[in-house]
C-alpha positions as CSV (number, residue, x, y, z in Angstrom):
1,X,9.6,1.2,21.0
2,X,11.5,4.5,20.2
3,X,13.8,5.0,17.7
4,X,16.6,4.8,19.1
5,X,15.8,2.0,20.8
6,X,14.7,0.2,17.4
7,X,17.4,-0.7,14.1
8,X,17.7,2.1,12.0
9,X,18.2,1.1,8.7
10,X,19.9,2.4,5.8
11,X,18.4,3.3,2.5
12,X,20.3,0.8,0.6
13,X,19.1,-1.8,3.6
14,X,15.6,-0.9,3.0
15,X,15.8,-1.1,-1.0
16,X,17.5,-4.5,-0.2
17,X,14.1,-5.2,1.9
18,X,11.8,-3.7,-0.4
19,X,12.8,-5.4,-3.3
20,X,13.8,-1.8,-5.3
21,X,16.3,0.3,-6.0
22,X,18.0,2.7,-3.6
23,X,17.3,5.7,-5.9
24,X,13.3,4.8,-5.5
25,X,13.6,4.8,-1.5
26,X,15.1,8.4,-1.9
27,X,12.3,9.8,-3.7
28,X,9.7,8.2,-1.3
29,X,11.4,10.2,1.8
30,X,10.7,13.8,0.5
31,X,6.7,13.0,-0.2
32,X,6.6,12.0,3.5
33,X,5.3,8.8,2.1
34,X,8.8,7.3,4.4
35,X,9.6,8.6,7.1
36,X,13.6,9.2,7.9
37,X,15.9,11.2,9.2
38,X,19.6,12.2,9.5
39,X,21.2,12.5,12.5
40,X,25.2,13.7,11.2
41,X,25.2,11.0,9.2
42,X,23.7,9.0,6.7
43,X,19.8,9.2,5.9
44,X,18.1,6.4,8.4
45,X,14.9,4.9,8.6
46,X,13.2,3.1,11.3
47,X,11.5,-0.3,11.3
48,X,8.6,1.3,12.8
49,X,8.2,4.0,9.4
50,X,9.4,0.9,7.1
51,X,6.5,-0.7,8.6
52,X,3.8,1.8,8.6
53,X,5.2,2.5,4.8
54,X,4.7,-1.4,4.2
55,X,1.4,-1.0,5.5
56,X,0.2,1.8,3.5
57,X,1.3,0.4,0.4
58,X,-0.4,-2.7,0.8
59,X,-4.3,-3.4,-0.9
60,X,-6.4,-5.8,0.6
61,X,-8.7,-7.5,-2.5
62,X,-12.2,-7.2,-1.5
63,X,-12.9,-10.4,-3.2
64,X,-11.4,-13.8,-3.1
65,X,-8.1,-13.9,-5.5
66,X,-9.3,-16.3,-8.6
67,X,-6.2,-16.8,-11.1
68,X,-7.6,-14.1,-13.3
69,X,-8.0,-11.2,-10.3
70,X,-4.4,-12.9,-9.2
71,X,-2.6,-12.3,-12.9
72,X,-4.5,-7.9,-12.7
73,X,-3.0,-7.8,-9.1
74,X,0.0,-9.4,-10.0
75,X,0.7,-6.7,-12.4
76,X,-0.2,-4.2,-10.8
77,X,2.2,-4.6,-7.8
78,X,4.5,-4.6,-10.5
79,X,4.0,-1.2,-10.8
80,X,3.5,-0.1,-7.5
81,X,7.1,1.4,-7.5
82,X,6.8,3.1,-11.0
């Protein structure tokens, strides 16, 4: 799909979706980390580079989740947008 076929979102839409603050979606845009663009308007973000951001940011355990490995990994998602 191309992008201007797809939804492009706004950055407060894709804090809303990500569960963080607008100001942290701003700062992941100039690493390259997310992908956007302005076209004479507003910064925009497709759902494709939402989803290839969503992607990249997830971990995959390597070993079943017990409740102990479940409490590390819970905290340490709490700090994946320190």
């Amino acid at each position: 799909m191309t992008v201007s076929a797809q939804r492009l979102l706004q950055v407060g839409e894709v804090a809303e979706l990500l569960g963080c603050s607008t100001r942290t979606v701003r700062r992941r845009i100039p690493t390259g980390e997310l992908r956007a663009f302005r076209d004479g308007g507003p910064v925009r973000v497709s759902q494709d580079a939402l989803a290839v951001f969503v992607r990249s940011r997830i971990a995959v355990p390597a070993t079943p989740l017990t409740s102990r490995t479940a409490s590390r990994r819970q905290s340490a998602d709490s700090r994946l947008w320190d």
